[in-house]
C-alpha positions in Angstrom: 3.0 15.6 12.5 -0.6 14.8 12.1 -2.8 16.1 14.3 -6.1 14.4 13.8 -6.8 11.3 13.1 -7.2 11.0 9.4 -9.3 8.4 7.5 -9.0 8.5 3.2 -11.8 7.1 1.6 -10.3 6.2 -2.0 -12.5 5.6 -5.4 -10.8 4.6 -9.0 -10.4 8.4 -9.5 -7.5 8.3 -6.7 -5.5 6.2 -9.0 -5.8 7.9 -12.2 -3.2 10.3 -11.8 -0.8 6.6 -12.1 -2.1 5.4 -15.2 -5.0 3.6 -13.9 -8.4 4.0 -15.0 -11.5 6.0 -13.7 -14.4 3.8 -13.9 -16.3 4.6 -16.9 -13.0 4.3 -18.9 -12.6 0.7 -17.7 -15.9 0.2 -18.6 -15.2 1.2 -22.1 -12.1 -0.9 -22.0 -14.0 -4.0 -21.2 -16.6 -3.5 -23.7 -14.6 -2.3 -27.0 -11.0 -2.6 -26.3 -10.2 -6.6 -26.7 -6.6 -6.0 -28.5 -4.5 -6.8 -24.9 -6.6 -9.7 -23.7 -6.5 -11.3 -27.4 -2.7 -10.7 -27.5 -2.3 -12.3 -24.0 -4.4 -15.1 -25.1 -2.2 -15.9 -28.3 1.3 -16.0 -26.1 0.1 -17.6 -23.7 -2.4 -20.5 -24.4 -1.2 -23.3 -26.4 -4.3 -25.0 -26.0 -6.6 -24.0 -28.3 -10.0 -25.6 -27.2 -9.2 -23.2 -24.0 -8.1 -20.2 -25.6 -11.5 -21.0 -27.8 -13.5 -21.0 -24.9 -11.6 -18.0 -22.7 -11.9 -15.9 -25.5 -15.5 -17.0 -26.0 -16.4 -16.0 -22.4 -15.0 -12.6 -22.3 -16.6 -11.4 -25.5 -20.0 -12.4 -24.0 -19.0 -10.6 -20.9 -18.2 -7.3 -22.6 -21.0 -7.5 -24.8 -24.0 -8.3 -21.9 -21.7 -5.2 -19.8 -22.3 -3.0 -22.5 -26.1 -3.6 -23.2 -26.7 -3.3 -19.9 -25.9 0.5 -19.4 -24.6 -0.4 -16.1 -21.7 2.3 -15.3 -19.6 -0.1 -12.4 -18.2 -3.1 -12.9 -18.9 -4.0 -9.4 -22.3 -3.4 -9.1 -22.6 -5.3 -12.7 -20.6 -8.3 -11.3 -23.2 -8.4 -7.9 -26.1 -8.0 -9.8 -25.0 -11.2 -12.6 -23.2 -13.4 -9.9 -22.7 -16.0 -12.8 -20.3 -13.8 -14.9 -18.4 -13.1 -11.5 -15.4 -15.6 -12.6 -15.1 -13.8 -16.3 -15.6 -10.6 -14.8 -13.1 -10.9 -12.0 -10.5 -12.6 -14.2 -11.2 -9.5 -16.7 -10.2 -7.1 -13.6 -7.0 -9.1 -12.7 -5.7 -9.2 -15.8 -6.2 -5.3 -16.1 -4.3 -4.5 -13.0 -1.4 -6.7 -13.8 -1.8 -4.7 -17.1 -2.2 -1.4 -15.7 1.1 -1.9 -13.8 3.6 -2.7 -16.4 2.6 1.0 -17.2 1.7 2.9 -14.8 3.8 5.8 -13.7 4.7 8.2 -10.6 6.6 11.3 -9.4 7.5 13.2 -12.1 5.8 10.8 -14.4 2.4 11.1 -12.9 -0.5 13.2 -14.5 0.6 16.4 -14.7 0.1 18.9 -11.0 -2.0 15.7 -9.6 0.5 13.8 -8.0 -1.0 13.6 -4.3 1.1 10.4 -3.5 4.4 12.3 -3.5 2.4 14.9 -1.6 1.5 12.4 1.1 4.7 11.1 1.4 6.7 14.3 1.7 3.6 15.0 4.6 4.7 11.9 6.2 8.2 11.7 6.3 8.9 15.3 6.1 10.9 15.7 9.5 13.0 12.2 9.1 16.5 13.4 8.5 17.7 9.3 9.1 15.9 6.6 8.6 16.1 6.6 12.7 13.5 9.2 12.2 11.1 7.5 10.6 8.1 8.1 12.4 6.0 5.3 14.0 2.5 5.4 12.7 1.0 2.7 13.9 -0.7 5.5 16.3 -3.8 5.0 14.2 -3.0 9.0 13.6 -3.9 7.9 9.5 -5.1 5.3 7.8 -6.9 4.3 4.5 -9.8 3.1 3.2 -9.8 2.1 -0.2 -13.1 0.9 -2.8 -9.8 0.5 -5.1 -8.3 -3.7 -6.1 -4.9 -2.0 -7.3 -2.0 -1.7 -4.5 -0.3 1.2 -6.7 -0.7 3.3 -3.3 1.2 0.4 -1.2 4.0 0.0 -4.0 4.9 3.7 -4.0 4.8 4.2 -0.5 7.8 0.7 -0.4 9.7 2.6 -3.2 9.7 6.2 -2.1 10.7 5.2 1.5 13.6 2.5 0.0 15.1 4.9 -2.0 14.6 7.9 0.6 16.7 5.9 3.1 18.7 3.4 1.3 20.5 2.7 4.7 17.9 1.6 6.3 17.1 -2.0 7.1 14.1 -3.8 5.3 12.8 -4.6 8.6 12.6 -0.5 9.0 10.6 0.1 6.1 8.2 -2.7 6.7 7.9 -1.3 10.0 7.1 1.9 8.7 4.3 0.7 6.1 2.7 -1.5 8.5 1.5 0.7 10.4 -0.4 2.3 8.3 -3.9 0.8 7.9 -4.9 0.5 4.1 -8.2 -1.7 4.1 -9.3 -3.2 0.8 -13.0 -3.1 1.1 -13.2 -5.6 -2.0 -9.8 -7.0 -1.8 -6.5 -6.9 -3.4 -5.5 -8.7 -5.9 -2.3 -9.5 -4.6 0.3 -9.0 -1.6 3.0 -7.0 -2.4 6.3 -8.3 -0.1 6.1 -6.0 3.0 2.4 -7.0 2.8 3.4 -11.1 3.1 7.0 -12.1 2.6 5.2 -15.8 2.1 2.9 -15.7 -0.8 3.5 -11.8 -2.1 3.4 -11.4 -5.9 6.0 -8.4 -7.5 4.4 -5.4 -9.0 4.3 -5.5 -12.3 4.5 -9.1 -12.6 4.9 -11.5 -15.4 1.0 -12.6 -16.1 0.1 -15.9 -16.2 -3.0 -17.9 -16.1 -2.0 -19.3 -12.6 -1.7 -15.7 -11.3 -4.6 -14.4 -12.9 -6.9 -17.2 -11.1 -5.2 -16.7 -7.8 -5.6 -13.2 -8.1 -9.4 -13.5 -9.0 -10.7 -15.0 -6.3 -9.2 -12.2 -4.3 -11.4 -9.8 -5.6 -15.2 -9.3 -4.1 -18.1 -7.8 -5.2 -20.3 -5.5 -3.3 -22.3 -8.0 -1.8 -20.1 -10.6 -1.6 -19.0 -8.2 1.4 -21.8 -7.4 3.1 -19.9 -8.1 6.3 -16.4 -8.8 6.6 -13.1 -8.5 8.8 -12.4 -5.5 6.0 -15.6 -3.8 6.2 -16.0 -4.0 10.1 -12.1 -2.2 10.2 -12.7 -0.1 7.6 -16.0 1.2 10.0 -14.1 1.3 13.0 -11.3 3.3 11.1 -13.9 5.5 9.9 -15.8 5.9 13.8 -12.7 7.4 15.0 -11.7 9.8 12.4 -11.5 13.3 13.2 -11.0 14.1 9.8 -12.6 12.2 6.3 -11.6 13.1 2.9 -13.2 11.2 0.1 -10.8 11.2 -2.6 -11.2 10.0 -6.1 -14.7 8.9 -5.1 -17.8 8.4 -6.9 -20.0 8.7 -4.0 -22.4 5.1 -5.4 -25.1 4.7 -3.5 -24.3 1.2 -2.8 -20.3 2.3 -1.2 -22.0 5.1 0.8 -24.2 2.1 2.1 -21.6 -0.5 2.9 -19.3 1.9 4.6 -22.2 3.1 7.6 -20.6 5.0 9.9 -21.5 4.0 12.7 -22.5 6.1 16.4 -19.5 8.3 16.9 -18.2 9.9 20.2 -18.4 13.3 20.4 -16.5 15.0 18.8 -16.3 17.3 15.8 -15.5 15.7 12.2 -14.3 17.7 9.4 -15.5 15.6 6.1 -13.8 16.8 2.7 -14.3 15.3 -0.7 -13.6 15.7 -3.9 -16.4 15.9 -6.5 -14.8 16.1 -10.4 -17.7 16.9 -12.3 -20.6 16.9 -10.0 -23.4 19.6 -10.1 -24.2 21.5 -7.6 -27.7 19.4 -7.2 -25.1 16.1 -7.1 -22.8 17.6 -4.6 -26.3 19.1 -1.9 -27.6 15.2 -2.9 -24.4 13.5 -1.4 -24.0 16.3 1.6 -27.4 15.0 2.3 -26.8 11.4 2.2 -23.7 11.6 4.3 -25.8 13.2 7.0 -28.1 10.4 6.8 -25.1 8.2 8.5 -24.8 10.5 11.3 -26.3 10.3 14.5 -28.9 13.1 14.8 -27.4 14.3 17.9 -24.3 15.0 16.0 -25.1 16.3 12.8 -24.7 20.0 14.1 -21.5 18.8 14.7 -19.7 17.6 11.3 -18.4 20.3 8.9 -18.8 18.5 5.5 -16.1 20.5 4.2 -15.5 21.4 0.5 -18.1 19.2 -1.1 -20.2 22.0 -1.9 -16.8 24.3 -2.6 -17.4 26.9 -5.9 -15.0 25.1 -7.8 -14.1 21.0 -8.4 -10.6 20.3 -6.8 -9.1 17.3 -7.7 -7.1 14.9 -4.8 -4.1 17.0 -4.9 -5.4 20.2 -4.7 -8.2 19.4 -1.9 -5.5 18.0 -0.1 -3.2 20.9 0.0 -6.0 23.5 0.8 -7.7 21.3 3.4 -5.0 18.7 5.3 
């Protein structure tokens, strides 16, 4: 059972453990590593003039991303709106990648697997798929900075193969009621999502898909306001308990997400901070108190940000949740 009402904030580092990059390795894919996107390229354009002219565009865009000594790819994207399209398709074609290899359970990086933790969590007293708990509750939910939908493909899997009884209707029951809010999009449905338009994971890439799948994706402050961000803030209003996982703590997401007045109540906010200094980690304690309502400040326990020792999701998770 859970017995607070639980937001996760997810950054790229929450989907590392799956094969998908942190990002400052993205970064350095984008700007050095053209082998995949020139393969792709050769297979699949028969027109030259416009494999001329794609390839043209994304070695400009890696080569203007890597003189500008900008660490995000969002916040490079908001601040040169006109390399948005190259930039986005860049980041589609990556995830579609990213898929074909990415890995779980057993697979995962090793003793960081905190999506089969949160599933065992979640289904743990389901014997049947009858028992299946109902969490639409608003008991969890998810708020991720993340494009990839590696967390809403292993949650389908785990619970198919789990209960292979069970209807589909079940299952999508089951997933749709947990709230997972894109902040910046997704780049594409997966089935349970939106039987109508849903693409498979780990699907064959095309240049149809990969344009489709672009204009999914937002920048920063493409979003200032949005259905997403405006649930993602309520989600995060209610919570009793935060836990920033995989998170970079950017200035600008810290910004975008402002938590707004609160009732009162106590909130326990945990987070984990891989490779922060102590001076990062009293910084970001200080700017999340900046959200709060001075009334309530006395009230939050920012957990473990300041903890003696850099846990990554798993571990936080298992010590704090």
């Amino acid at each position: 059972m859970i017995d607070k009402k639980t937001v996760f904030v997810l950054g790229a580092g929450a989907s590392c453990p799956y094969g998908y990059p942190s990002g400052a390795v993205l970064r350095k894919q984008i700007c050095l590593d053209f082998k995949k996107y020139i393969a792709y390229l050769d297979d699949n354009m028969s027109d030259s003039l416009q494999r001329q002219s794609m390839l043209k565009n994304i070695h400009h865009f890696a080569k203007i991303f890597f003189k500008s000594s900008t660490g995000s790819i969002d916040l490079f994207l908001a601040r040169n709106p006109q390399l948005s399209p190259t930039g986005k398709y860049i980041i589609a074609f990556k995830i579609f990648d990213d898929e074909h290899s990415s890995r779980f359970n057993e697979e995962a990086l090793e003793n960081q697997d905190w999506y089969f933790y949160l599933f065992r969590r979640l289904t743990k007293s389901a014997t049947t798929w009858e028992h299946i708990p109902d969490l639409s509750d608003g008991k969890i939910g998810f708020v991720t900075f993340n494009y990839d939908r590696s967390l809403e493909y292993f949650l389908y899997e785990s619970l198919r193969n789990s209960f292979t009884n069970a209807p589909e209707h079940e299952i999508f029951r089951f997933l749709k009621g947990i709230k997972i809010v894109h902040v910046y999009g997704q780049i594409a449905p997966l089935e349970w999502q939106s039987p109508a338009d849903y693409v498979p994971y780990a699907p064959k890439i095309s240049e149809s898909l990969l344009q489709k799948a672009a204009v999914n994706i937002k920048t920063i402050y493409e979003q200032k306001e949005s259905p997403e961000l405006n649930e993602a803030r309520q989600l995060l209003a209610q919570a009793e308990r935060i836990f920033f996982l995989g998170f970079g703590y950017a200035p600008e997401n810290l910004e975008v997400l402002k938590l707004p007045d609160r009732t009162k109540r106590a909130t326990e906010i945990y987070g984990t901070a891989f490779g922060l200094k102590p001076k990062e980690k009293l910084d970001i304690r200080e700017k999340i108190k900046e959200w709060l309502p001075v009334e309530f400040i006395d009230q939050v326990n920012i957990g473990y940000l300041m903890g003696p020792k850099n846990m990554d999701c798993l571990e936080l998770l298992k010590n704090y949740w």
